[in-house]
N, C-alpha and C positions, 0 to 999 in steps of 0.2 A: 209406476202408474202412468197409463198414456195423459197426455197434455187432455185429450177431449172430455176423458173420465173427471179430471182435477180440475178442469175450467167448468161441470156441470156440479160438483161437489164444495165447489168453491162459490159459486152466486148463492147456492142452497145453504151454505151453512155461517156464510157471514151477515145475515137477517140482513141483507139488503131489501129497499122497499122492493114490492112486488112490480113498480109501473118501471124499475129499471131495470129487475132481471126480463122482463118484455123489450127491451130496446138492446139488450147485450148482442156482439157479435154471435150472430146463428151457425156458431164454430160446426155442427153435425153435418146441418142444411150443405156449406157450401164444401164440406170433406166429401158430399154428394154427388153434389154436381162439377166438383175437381174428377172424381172418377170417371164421369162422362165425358169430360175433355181428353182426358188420356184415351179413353176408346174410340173416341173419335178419331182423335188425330191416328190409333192405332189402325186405324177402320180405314183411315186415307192414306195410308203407309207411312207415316211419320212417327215413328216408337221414338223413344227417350234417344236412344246410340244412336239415331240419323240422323236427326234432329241438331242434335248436341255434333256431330258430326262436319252438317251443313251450314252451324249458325259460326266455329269456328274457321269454317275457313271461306268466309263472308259470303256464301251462295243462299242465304237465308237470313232475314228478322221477324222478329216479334216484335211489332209495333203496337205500344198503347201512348194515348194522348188524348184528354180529356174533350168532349166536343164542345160545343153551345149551351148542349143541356144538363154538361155540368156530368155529362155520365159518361163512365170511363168506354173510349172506341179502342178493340184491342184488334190486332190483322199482323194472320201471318200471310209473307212474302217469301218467295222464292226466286231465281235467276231464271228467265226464260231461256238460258243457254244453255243451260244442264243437257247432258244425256242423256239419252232414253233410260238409259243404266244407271243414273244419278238421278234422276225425276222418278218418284216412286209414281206409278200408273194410280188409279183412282177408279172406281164403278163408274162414277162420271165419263172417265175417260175409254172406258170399257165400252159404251153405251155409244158414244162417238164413231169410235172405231168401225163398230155394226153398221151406223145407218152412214158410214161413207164409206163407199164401196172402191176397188182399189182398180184402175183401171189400166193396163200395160203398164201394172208397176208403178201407176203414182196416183194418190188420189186429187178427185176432182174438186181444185181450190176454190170453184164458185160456188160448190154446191157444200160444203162441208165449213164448219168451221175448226180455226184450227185445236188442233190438242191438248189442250193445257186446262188444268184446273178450273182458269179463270182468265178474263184477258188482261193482258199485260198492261201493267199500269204504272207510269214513269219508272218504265224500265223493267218490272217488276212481275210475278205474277200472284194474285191473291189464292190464298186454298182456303174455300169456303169454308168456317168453324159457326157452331149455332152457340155451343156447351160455354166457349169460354165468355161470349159476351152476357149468358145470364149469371157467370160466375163472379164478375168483375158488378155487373147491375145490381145483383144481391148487397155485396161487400159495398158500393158503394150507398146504396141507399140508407143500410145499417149506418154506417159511418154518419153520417147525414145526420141521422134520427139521432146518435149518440152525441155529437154536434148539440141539437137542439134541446137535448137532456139536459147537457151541459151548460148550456146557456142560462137555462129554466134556473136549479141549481145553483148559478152564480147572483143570478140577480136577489135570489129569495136569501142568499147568506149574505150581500150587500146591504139587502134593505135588513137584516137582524141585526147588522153590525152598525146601521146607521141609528137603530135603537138602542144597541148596547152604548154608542158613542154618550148618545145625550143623558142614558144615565148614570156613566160613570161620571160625565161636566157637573152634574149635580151632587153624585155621593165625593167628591173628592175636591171638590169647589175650594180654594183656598177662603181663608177668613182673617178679617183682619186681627193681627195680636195670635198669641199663645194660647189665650185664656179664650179665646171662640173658637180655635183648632178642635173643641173637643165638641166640634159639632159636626164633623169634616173626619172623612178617615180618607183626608190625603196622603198621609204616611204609611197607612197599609197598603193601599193601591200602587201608591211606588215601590213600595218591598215586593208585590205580588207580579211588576212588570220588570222591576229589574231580574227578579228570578226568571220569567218569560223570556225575556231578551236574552240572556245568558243561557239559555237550554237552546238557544236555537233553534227551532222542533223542525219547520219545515224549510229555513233555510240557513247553510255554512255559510260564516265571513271568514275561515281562516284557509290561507293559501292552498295550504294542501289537498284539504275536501272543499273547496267555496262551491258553490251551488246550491241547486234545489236536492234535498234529500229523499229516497225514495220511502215509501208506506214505513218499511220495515223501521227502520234507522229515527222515521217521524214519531213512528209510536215510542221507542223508547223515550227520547226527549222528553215527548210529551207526559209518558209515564214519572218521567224521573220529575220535572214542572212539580207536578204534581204532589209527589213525595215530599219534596222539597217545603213546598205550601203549607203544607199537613203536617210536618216537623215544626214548623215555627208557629202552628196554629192560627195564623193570621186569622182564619176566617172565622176563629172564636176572637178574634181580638175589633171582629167591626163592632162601629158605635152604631149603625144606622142599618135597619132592617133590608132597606131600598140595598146596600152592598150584599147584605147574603144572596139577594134574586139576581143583583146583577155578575158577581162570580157564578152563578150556577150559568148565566145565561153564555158567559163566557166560556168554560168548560164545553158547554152541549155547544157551542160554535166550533171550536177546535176538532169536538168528535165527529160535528160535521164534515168538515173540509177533510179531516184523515181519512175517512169512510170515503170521500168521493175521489178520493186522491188512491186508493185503492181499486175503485173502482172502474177508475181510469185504465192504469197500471194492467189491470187485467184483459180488459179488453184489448187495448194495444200487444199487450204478449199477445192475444188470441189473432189478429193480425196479423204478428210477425210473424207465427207461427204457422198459421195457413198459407201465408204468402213463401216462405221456405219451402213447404209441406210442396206448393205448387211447383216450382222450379225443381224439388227432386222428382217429381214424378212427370214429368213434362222436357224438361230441360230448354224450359223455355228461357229461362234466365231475367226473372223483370225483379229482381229483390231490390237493386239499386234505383232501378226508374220509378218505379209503383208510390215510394214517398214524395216523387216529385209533381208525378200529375192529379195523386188520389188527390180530390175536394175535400177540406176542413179545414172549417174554422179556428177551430183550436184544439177540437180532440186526441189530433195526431201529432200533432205539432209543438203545444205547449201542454204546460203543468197548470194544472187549474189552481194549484196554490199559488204562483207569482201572483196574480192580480189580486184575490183576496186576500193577501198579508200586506201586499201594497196598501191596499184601504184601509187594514185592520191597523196595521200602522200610523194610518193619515191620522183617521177617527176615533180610535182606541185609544192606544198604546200615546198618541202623541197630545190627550187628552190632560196627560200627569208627565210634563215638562222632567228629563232624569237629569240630575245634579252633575252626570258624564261631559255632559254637552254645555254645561256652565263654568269647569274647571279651568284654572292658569296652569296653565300648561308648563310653567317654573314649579311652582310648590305643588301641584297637585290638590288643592285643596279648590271650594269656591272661591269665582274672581270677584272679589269684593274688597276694594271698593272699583270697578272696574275700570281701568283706562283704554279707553279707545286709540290708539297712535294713529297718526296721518297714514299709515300703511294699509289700515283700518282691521289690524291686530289687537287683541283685547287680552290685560294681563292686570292680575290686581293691583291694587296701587302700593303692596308694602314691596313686592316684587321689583316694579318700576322704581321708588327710592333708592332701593339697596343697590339698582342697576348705574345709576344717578349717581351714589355717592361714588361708586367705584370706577364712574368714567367711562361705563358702557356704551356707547352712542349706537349700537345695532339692534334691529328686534331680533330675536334668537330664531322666529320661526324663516322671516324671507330675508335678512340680511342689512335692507334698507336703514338708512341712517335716521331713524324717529326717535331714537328715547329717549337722547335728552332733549330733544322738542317738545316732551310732555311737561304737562302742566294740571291746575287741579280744572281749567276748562276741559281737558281733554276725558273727566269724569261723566260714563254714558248713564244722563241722569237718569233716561226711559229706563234700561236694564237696570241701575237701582232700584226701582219701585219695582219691575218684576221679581227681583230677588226675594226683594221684602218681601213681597206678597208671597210666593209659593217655595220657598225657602227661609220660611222664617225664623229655625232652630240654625242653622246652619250659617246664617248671616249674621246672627246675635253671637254663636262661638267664635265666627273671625274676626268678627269686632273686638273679643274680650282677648283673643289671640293678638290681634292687631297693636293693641294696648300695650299687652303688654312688650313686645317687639319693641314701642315707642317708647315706652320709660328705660330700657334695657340698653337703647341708644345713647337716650337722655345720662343715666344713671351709671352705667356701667352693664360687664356682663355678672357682675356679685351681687343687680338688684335679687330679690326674690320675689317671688309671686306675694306668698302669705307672711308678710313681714310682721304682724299685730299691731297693734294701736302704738301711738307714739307715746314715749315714755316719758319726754321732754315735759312734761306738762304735768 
């Protein structure tokens, strides 16, 4: 199927809103007026083989470069040295010919001007074109408008997201104790972002693929997200009605950005593909320059998911603090009780003992000699009370871990956990 077919089959059949298949590249429009450039330029003896002829072996450019008004000036130029054999003639030049008359074999310089397409200009000669400058005005004004789509767009899923932020602060609110947790479904909200986090939907952190991912590759993540959610039931496991509206509002944000993230995608192919389509048939050759002078904002340029997963990040996701980014980086588990070193490394305190008894004087991550400079000042009292607070199952188990590690020291490694009551008695 041609690209033109599949790019009109395509706005139609992915229920995009109506006011965006209105701003889509007008791929027909300018397959239009590409044809009228090639006849032009045919009409003025420039076919595809001269062209491509003279632009090799530098008697010839295609000049575009964006003006003032932001709208692309394209100019083709030629060598005013060329031969008459080499200079393809022109009706123009036809028309000249006639009204200067040839007088003992030469004509009269005062009264004629000379033969060329156009006058020479820093060195240069212009050959009049009408076709490609509405071709290039077209494409760029679309561009513009899909710019400004985009913008519209971004601001209306910032400001969702800046709704969705403040009501996930409230359904996932920590509380003080265990026994008020069950007014709070901050523990679903973090099983339902670390699944998020970990599907990666719209962007790779590992070496190989790191990047922004395209529609296709988004949708599955986001599909799998999904699956994943709906295996664990989480979202039969909220306590608080306020989280079922706010997962739903969460999900339609997601389907948002994918839809526009597709819609991007498509346009841009429809771009690159006209702009190809133009150089075969022309041999003008602007594939390389065209992304440097076309105007946009961001259409052409970036991925409209970088900056709303930025935010959805800031405001969301970084709403329900992940237990990843509280870990000792020794045991793996929460740093608790935390020690800050002078390096201003942070490692839990059973960590830092064990390091202490054994004469370790380096931190393991930069080298510097702090650990046995710690001490129980060096306990970051503020991060305690964060912990408490929105880690409060997790702090209470490496306390009871902790413990026991400390009688195990105390006692031997033959203490046991479940020793039963003393019988001495």
């Amino acid at each position: 199927m041609k690209f033109g077919h599949a790019f009109k089959d395509a706005l139609q059949g992915e229920h995009y809103p109506q006011h965006w298949v209105e701003k889509a590249i007008p791929y027909r429009q300018l397959k239009k007026i590409l044809g009228k450039v090639r006849e032009e330029l045919i009409r003025n003896g420039y076919d595809p083989d001269t062209l491509q002829r003279l632009l090799e072996a530098h008697d010839a450019e295609y000049r575009l470069w964006a003006g003032d008004s932001q709208q692309l000036q394209p100019k083709l130029v030629v060598r005013p040295t060329l031969s008459a054999s080499a200079l393809p003639s022109t009706p123009q030049e036809s028309e000249d010919e006639a009204a200067c008359p040839i007088t003992d074999g030469q004509r009269d310089a005062e009264s004629c001007s000379p033969v060329t397409p156009k006058d020479a200009e820093d060195g240069w000669v212009k050959i009049p074109l009408n076709s490609d400058s509405k071709f290039f005005d077209v494409l760029q004004t679309d561009v513009t408008n899909l710019d400004s789509l985009q913008n519209q767009e971004q601001k209306s899923m910032n400001d969702n997201i800046a709704v969705l932020g403040t009501e996930i602060s409230e359904v996932a609110k920590p509380q003080k104790g265990l026994i008020r947790l069950s007014k709070s479904d901050l523990y679903r909200w973090r099983e339902i972002f670390e699944l998020y986090l970990a599907a990666q939907v719209f962007f790779s952190t590992n070496e190989a693929s790191g990047g922004g991912r395209n529609s296709e590759k988004a949708q599955k993540q986001l599909v799998w997200f999904q699956e994943e959610v709906t295996k664990r039931q989480l979202p039969h496991k909220f306590k608080l009605e306020a989280s079922t509206a706010a997962y739903s509002r969460f999900l339609t944000l997601n389907a948002t950005l994918l839809q526009n993230l597709q819609f991007q995608e498509l346009n841009q192919t429809a771009v690159t593909k006209i702009i190809k389509k133009f150089d075969k048939q022309t041999s003008l050759g602007i594939k390389s320059e065209f992304p440097k002078v076309i105007h946009s904002s961001s259409f052409i340029a970036e991925n409209i998911a970088k900056n709303i997963c930025a935010q959805l990040s800031s405001e969301v996701l970084g709403r329900v603090p992940q237990i990843l980014d509280y870990t000792c980086t020794i045991c793996l588990a929460i740093c608790w009780l935390p020690i800050r070193l002078d390096c201003s490394h942070i490692f839990c305190i059973r960590c830092m003992i064990k390091m202490q008894n054994r004469n370790k004087e380096t931190c393991p991550l930069c080298r510097a000699k702090t650990v046995l400079l710690a001490t129980e000042e060096h306990i970051d009292m503020d991060l305690v009370r964060f912990l408490e607070r929105w880690f409060p199952k997790e702090t209470k188990e490496k306390q009871k871990y902790n413990e026991i590690e400390r009688r195990k020291e105390l006692l031997g490694e033959h203490y046991a956990e479940n020793t039963g009551p003393c019988t001495m008695m």
